[in-house]
gemmi code that builds the backbone of each chain (N, CA, C; Angstrom):
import gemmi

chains = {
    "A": [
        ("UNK", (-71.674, -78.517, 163.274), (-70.233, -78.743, 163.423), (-69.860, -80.031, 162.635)),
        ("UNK", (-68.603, -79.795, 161.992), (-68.108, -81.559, 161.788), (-68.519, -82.313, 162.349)),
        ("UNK", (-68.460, -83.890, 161.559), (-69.082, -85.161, 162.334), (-67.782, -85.946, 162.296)),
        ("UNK", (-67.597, -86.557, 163.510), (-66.304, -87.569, 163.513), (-66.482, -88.498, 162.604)),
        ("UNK", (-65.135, -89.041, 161.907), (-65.334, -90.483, 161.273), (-66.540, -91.526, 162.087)),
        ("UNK", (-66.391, -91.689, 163.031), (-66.823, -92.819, 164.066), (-68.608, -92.282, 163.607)),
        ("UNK", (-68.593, -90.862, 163.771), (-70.352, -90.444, 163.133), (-70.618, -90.929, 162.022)),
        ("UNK", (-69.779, -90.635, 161.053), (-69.777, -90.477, 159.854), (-70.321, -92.047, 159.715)),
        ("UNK", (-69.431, -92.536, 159.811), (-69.221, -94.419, 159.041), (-70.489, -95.082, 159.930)),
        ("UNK", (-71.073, -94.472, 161.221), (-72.387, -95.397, 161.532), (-73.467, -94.962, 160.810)),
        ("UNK", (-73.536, -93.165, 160.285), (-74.527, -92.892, 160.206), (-74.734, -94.064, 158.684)),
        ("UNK", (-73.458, -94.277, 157.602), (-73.256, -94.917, 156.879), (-74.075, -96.871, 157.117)),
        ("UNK", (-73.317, -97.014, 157.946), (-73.768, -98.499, 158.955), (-75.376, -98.325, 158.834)),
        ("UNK", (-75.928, -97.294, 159.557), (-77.536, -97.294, 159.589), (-78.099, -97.648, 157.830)),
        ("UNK", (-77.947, -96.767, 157.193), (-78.117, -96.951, 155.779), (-78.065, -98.130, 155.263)),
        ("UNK", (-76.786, -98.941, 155.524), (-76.432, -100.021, 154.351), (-77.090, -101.135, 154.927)),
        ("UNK", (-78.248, -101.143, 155.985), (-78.878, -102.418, 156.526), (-78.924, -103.149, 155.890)),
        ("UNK", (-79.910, -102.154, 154.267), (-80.162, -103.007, 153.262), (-79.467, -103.936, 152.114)),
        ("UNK", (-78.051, -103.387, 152.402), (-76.968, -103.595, 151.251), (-76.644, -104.721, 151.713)),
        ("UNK", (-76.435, -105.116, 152.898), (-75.426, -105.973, 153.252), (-75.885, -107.910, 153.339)),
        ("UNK", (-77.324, -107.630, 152.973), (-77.686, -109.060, 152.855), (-77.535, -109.582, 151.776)),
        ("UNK", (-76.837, -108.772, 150.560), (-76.144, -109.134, 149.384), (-74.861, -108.867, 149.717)),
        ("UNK", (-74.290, -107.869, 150.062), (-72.964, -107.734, 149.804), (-72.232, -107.568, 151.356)),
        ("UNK", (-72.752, -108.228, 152.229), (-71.892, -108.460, 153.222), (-71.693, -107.773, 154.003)),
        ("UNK", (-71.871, -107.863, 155.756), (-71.870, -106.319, 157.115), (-70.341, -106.082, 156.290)),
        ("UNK", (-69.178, -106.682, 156.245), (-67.802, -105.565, 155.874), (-67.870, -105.630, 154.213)),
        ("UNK", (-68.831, -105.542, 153.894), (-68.666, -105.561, 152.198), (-67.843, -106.576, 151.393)),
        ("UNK", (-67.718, -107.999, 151.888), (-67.628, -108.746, 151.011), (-68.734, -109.821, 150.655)),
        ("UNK", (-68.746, -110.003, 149.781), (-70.426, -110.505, 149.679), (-70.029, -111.818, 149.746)),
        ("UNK", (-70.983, -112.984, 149.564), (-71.154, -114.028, 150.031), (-71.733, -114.643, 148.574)),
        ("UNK", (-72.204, -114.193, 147.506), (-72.412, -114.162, 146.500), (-71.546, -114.257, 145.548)),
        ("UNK", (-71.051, -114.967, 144.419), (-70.006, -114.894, 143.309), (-70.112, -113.791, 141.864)),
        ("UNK", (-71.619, -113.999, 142.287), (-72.201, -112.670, 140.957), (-71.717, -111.234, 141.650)),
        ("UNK", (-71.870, -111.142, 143.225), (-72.275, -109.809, 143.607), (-71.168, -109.320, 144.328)),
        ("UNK", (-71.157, -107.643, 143.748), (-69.544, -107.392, 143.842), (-69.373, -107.376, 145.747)),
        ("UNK", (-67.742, -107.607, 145.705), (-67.575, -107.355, 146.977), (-67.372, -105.377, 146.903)),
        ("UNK", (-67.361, -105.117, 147.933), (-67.841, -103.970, 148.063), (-66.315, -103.152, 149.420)),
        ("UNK", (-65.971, -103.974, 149.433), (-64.871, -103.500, 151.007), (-63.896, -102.776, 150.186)),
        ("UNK", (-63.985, -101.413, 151.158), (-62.405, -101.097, 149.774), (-62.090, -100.248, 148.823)),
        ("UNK", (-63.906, -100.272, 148.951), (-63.782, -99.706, 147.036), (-63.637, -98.372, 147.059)),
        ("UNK", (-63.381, -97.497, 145.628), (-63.466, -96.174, 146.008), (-64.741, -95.513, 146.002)),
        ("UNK", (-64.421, -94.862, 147.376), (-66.340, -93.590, 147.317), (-66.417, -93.279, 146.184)),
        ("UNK", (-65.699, -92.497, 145.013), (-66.293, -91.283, 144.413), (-66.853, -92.545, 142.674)),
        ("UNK", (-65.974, -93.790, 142.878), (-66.742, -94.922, 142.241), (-68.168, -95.586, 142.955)),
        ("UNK", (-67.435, -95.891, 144.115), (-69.290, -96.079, 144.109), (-70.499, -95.215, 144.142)),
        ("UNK", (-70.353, -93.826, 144.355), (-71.688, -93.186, 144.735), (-71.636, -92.860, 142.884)),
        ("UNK", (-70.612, -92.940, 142.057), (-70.750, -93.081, 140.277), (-71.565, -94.423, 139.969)),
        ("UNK", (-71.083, -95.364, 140.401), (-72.222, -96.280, 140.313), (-73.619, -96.249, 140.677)),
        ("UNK", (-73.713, -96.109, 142.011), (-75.074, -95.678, 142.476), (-76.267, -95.340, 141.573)),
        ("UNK", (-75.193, -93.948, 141.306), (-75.934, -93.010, 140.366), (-76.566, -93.768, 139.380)),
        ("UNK", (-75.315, -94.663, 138.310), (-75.933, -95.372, 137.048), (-76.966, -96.013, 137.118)),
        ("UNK", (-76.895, -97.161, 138.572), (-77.821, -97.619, 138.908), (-79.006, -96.932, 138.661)),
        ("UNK", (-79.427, -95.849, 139.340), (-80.303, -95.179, 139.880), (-81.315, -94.479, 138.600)),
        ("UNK", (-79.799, -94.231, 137.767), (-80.713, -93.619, 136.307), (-80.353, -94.728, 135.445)),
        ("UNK", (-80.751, -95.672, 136.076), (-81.381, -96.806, 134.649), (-79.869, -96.438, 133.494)),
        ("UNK", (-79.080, -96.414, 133.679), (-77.943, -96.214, 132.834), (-76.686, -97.626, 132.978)),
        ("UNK", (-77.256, -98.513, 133.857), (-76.890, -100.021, 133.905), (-77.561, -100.365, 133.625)),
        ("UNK", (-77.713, -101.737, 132.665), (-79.020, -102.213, 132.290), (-78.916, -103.571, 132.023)),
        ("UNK", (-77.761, -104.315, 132.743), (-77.554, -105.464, 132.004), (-78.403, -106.362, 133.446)),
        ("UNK", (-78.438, -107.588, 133.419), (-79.221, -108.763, 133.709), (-79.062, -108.595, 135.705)),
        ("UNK", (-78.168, -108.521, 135.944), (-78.429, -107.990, 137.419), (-78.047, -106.619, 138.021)),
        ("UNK", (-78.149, -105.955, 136.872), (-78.494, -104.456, 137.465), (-79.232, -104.369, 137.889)),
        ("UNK", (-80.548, -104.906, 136.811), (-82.282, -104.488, 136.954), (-82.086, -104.834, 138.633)),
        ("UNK", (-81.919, -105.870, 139.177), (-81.996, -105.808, 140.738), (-81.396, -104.753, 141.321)),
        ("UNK", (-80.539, -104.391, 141.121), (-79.779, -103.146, 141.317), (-80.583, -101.765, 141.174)),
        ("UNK", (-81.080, -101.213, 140.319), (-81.881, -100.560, 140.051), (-82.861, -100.305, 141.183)),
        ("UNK", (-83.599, -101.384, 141.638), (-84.906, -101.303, 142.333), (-83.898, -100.476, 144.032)),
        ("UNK", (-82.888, -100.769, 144.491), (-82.386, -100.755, 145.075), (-81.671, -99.108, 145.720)),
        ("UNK", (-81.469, -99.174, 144.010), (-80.922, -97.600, 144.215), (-81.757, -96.195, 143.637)),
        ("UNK", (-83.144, -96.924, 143.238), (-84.246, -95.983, 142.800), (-84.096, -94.629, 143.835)),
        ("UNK", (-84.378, -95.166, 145.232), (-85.342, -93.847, 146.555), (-83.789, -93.382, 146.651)),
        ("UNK", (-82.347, -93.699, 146.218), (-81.441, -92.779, 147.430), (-80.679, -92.143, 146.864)),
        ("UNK", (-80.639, -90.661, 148.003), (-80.408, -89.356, 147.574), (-79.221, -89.298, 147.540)),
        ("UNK", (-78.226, -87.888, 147.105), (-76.908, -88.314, 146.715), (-76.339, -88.064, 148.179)),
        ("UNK", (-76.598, -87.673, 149.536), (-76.465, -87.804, 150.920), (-76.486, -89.406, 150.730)),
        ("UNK", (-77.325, -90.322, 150.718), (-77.601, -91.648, 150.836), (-76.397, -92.300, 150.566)),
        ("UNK", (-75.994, -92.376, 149.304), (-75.115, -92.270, 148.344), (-73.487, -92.281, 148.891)),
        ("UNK", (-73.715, -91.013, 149.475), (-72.382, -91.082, 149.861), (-72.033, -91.590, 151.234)),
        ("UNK", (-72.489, -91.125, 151.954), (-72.930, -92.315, 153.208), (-72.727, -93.551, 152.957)),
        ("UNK", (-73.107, -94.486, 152.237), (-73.287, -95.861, 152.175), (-71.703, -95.654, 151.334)),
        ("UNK", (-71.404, -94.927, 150.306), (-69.792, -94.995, 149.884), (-68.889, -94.972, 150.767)),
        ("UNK", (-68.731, -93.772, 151.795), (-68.401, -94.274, 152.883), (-68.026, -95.197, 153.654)),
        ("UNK", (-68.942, -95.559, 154.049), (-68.955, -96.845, 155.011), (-68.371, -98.384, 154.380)),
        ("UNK", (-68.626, -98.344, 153.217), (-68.183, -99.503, 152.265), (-66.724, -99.585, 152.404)),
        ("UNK", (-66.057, -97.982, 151.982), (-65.390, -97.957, 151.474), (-64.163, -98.221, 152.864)),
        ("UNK", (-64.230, -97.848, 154.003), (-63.572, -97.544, 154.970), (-64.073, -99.164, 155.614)),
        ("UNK", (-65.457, -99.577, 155.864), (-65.570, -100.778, 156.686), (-64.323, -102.094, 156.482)),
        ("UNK", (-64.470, -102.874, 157.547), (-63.211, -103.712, 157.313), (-63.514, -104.951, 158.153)),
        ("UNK", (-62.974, -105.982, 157.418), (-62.896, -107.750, 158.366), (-63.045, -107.421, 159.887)),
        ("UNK", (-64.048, -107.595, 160.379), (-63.387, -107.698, 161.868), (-62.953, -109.210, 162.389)),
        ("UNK", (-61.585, -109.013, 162.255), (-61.091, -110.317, 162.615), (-61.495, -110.852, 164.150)),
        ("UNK", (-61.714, -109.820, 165.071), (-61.277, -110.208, 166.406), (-62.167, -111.775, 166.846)),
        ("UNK", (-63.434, -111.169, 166.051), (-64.813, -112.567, 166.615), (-64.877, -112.947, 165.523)),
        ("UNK", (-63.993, -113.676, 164.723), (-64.601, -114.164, 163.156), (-65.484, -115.562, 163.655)),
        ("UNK", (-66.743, -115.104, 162.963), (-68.190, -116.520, 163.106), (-67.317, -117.424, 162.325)),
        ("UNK", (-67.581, -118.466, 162.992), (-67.090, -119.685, 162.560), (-67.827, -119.790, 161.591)),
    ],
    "B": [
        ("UNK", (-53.587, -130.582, 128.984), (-53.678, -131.031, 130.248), (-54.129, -129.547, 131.503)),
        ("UNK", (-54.464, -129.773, 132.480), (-54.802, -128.346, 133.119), (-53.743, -127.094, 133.220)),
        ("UNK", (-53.887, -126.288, 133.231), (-53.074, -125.454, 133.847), (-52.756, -125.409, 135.238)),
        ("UNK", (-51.685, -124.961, 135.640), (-51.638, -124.713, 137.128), (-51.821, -122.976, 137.762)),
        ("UNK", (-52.165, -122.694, 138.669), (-52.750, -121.677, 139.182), (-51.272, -120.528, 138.477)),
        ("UNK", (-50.605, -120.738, 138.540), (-49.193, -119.752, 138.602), (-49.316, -119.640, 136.844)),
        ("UNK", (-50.155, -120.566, 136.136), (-49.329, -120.341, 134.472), (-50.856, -119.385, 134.408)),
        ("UNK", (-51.807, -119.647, 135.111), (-53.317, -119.303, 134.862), (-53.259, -117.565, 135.274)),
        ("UNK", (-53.188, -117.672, 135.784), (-52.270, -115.949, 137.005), (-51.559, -115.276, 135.848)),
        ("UNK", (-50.466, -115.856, 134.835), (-49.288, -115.358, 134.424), (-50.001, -114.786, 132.911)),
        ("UNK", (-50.815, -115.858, 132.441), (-51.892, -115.658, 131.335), (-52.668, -114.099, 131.536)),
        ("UNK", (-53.408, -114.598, 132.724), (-54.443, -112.809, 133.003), (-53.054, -111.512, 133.001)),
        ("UNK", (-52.608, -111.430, 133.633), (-51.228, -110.595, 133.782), (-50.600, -110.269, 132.228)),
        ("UNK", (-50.353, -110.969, 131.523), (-50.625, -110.291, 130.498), (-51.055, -109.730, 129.203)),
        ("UNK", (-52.564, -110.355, 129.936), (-54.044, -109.795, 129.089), (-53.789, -108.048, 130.146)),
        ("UNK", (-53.776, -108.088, 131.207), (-54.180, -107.265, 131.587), (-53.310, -106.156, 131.854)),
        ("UNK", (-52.211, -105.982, 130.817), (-50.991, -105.242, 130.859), (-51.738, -103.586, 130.136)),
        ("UNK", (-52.981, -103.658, 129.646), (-53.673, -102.550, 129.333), (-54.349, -102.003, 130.119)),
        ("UNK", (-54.987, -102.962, 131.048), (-55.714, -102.493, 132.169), (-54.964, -101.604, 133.163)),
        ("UNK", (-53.511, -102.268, 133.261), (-53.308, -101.458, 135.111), (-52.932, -100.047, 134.956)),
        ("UNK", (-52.772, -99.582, 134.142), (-52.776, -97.977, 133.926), (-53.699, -97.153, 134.888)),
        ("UNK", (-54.943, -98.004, 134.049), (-56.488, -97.494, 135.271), (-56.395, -97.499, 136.573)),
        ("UNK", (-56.523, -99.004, 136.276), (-56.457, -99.809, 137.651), (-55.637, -100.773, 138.317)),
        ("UNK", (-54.326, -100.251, 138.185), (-52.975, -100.604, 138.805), (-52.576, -101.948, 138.931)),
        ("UNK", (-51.402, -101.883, 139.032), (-50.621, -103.561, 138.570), (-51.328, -104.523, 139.693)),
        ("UNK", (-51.536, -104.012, 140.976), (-52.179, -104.609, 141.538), (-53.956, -104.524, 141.703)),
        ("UNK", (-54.099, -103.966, 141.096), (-55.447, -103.886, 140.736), (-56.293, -102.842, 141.942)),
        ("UNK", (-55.225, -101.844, 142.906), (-55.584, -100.700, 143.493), (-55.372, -99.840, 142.656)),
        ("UNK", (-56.742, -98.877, 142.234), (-56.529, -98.081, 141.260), (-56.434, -96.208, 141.982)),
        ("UNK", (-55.440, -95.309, 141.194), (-55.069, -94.429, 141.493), (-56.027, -93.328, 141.468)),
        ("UNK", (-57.147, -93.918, 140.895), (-57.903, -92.661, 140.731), (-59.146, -92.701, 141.192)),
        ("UNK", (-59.952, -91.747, 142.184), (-60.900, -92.066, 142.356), (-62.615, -92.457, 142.056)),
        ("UNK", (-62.238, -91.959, 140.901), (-63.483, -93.000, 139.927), (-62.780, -93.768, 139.224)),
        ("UNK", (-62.006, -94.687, 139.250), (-61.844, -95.850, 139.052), (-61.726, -96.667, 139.651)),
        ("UNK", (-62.587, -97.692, 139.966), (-62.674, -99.046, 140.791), (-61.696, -99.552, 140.764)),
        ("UNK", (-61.309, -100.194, 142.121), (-60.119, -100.947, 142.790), (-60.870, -102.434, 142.253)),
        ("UNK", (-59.724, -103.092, 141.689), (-60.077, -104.542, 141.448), (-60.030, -105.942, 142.103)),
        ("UNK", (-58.523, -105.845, 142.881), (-57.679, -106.203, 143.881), (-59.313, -107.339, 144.785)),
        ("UNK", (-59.215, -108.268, 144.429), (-59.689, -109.259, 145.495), (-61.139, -109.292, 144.583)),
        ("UNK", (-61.607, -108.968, 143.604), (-63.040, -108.380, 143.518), (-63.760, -109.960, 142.912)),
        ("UNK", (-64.718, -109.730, 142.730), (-65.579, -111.770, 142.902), (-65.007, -112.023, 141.061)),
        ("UNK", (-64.773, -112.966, 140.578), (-64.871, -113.374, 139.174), (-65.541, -113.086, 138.591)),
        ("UNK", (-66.718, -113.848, 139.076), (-67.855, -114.055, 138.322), (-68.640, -112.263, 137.830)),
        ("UNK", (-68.355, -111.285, 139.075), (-68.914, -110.458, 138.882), (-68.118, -109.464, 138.109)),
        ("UNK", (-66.649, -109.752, 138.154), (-66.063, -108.897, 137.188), (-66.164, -109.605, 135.653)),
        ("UNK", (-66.194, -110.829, 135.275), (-66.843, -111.033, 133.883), (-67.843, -110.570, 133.455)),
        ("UNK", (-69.153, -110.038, 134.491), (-70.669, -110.116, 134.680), (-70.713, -108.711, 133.893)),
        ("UNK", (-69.654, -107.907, 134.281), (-69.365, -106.524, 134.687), (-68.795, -105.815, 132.760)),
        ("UNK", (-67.117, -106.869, 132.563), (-66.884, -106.816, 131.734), (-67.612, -106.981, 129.959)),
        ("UNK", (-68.970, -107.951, 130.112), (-69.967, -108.488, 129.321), (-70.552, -107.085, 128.893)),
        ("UNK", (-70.839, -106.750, 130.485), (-71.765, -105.378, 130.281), (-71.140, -104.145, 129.650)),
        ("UNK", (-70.339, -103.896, 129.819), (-69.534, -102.877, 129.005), (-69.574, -103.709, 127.869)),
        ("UNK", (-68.938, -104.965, 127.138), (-69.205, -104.554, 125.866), (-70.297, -104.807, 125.528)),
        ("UNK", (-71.542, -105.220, 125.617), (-73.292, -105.480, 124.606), (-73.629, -103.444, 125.529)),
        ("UNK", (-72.242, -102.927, 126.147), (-72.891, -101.682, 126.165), (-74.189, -101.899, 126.636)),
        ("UNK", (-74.324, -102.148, 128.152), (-75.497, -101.994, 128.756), (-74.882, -101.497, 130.461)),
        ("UNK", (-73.866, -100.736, 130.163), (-73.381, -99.257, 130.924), (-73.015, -98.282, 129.988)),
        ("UNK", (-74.289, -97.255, 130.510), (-73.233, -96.327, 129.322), (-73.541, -95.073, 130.423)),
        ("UNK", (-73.162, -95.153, 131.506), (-72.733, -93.463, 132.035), (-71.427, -93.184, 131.753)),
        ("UNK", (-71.220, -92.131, 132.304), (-69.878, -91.220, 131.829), (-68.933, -92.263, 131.817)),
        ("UNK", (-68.544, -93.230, 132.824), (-66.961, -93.783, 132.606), (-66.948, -94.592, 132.013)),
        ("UNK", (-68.538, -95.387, 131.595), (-68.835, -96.059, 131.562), (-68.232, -96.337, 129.577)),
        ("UNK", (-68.275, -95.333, 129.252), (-68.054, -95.196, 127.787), (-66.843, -95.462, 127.159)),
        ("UNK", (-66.067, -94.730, 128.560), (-64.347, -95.343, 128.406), (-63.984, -96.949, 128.337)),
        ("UNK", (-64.904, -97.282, 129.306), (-64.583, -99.003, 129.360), (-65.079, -99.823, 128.299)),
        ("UNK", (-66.144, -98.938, 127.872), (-66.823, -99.801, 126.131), (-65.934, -99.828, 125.358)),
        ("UNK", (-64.759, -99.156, 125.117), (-63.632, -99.468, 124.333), (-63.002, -100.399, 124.654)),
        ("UNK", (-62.654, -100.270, 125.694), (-61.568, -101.695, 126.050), (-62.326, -103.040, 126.087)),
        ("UNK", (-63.557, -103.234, 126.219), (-64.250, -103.953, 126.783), (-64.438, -104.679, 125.586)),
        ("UNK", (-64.710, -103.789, 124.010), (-65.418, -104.487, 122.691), (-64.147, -105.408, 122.119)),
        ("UNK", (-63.407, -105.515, 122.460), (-62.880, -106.837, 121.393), (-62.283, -107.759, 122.433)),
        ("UNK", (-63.027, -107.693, 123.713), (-62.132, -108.967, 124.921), (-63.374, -110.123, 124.167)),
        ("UNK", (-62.643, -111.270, 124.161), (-63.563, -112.863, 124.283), (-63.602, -113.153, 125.493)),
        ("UNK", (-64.686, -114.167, 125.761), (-64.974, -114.730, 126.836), (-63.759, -115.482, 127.129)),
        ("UNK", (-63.075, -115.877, 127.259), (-62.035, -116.306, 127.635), (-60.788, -115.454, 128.203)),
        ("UNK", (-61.143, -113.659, 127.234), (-59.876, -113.124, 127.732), (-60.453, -112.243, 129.095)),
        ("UNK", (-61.718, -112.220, 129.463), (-62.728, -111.956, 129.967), (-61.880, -112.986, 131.618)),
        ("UNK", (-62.181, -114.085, 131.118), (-62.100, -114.710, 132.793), (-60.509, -114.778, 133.140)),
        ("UNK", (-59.729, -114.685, 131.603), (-58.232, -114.608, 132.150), (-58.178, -113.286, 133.367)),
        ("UNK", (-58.481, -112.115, 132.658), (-58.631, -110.694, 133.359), (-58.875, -110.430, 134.815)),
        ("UNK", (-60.191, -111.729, 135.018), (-60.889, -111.610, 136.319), (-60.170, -112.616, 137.148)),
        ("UNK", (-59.107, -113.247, 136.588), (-58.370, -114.372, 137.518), (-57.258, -113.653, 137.560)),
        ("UNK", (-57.131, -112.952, 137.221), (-55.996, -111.755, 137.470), (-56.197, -111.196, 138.636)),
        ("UNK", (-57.274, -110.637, 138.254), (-57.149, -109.401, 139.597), (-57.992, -110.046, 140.407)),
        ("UNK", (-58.934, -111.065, 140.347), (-58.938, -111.846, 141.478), (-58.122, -112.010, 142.422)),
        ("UNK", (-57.290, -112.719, 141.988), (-56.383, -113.209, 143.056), (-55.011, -112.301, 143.391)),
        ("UNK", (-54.772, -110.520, 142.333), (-53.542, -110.511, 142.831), (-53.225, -109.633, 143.794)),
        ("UNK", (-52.201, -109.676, 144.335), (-51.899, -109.244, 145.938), (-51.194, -107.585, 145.768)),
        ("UNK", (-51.288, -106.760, 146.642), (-50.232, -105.539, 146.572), (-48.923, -106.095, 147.428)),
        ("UNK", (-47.576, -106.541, 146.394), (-46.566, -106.640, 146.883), (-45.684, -105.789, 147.861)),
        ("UNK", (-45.757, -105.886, 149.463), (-45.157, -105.158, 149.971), (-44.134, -105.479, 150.090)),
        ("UNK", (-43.620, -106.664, 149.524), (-41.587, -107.015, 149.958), (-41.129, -105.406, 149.426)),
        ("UNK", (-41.439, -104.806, 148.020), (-40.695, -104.064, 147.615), (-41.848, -102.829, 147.378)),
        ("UNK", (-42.284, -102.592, 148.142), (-43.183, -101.239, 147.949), (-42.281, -100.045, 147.927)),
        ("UNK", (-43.087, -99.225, 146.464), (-42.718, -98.657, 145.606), (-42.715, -97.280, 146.918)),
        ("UNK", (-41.971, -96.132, 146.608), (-41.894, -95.063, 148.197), (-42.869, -94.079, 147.611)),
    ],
}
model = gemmi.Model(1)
for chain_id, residues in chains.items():
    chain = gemmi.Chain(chain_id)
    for i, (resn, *xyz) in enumerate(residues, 1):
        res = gemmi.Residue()
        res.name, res.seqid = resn, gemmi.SeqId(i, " ")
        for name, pos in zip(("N", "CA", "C"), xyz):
            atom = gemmi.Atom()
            atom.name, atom.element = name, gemmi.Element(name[0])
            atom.pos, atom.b_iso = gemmi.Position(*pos), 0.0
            res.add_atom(atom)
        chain.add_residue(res)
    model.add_chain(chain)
structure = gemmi.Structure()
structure.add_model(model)
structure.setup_entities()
């Protein structure tokens, strides 16, 4: 059966464990090189992904990029587009 | 003598009077493989812009942006990214 948004965007959440110690739990990164990520459009990022993935980015911090998006499938992909794309500030407890 | 943030803003704006077609006056872009710019890091949209032109993206959209990308200077490069850095979607007068 369909999966609710609320499915959808954790199963997303589970995935991006790895993403987010560069680019931030709501996708803005903390980094000046590294894109913020909140926002963006799915059908651009899982296009990126991809480039990533086939070595079709190649400039100086792709290669990190690359290693990253080698193992994930285009399920992976869109999942983590997803979740990027929809996640948001949670203002309510902002960490000091 | 320096610029001030408003003449620096007014500079990128219109370097980037080619860009918002893509990716919109405010730098939310209409289409979904085209990246939203709207808030996105500097550093990584120069990082980004470099790479399109020494052409070290070359997937599919990637080919479109090698055009626009080959005759920016580094300078018209960070005007661009202080553009859509910082610019806002005006809701006083949102468009219906």
């Amino acid at each position: 059966e369909e999966m609710t948004p609320e499915q959808q965007f954790e199963i997303g959440k589970q995935k991006a464990l790895v993403c987010i110690t560069c680019h931030g739990a709501d996708g803005i990164s903390a980094t000046e090189t590294y894109p913020n990520l909140q926002g963006q459009k799915q059908q651009y990022l899982v296009a990126a992904l991809k480039a990533y993935k086939q070595n079709q980015r190649v400039d100086g911090l792709a290669i990190l990029m690359q290693g990253y998006a080698k193992d994930l499938s285009d399920q992976d992909m869109k999942d983590l587009a997803y979740y990027f794309s929809n996640v948001k500030t949670d203002t309510t407890h902002q960490s000091q």
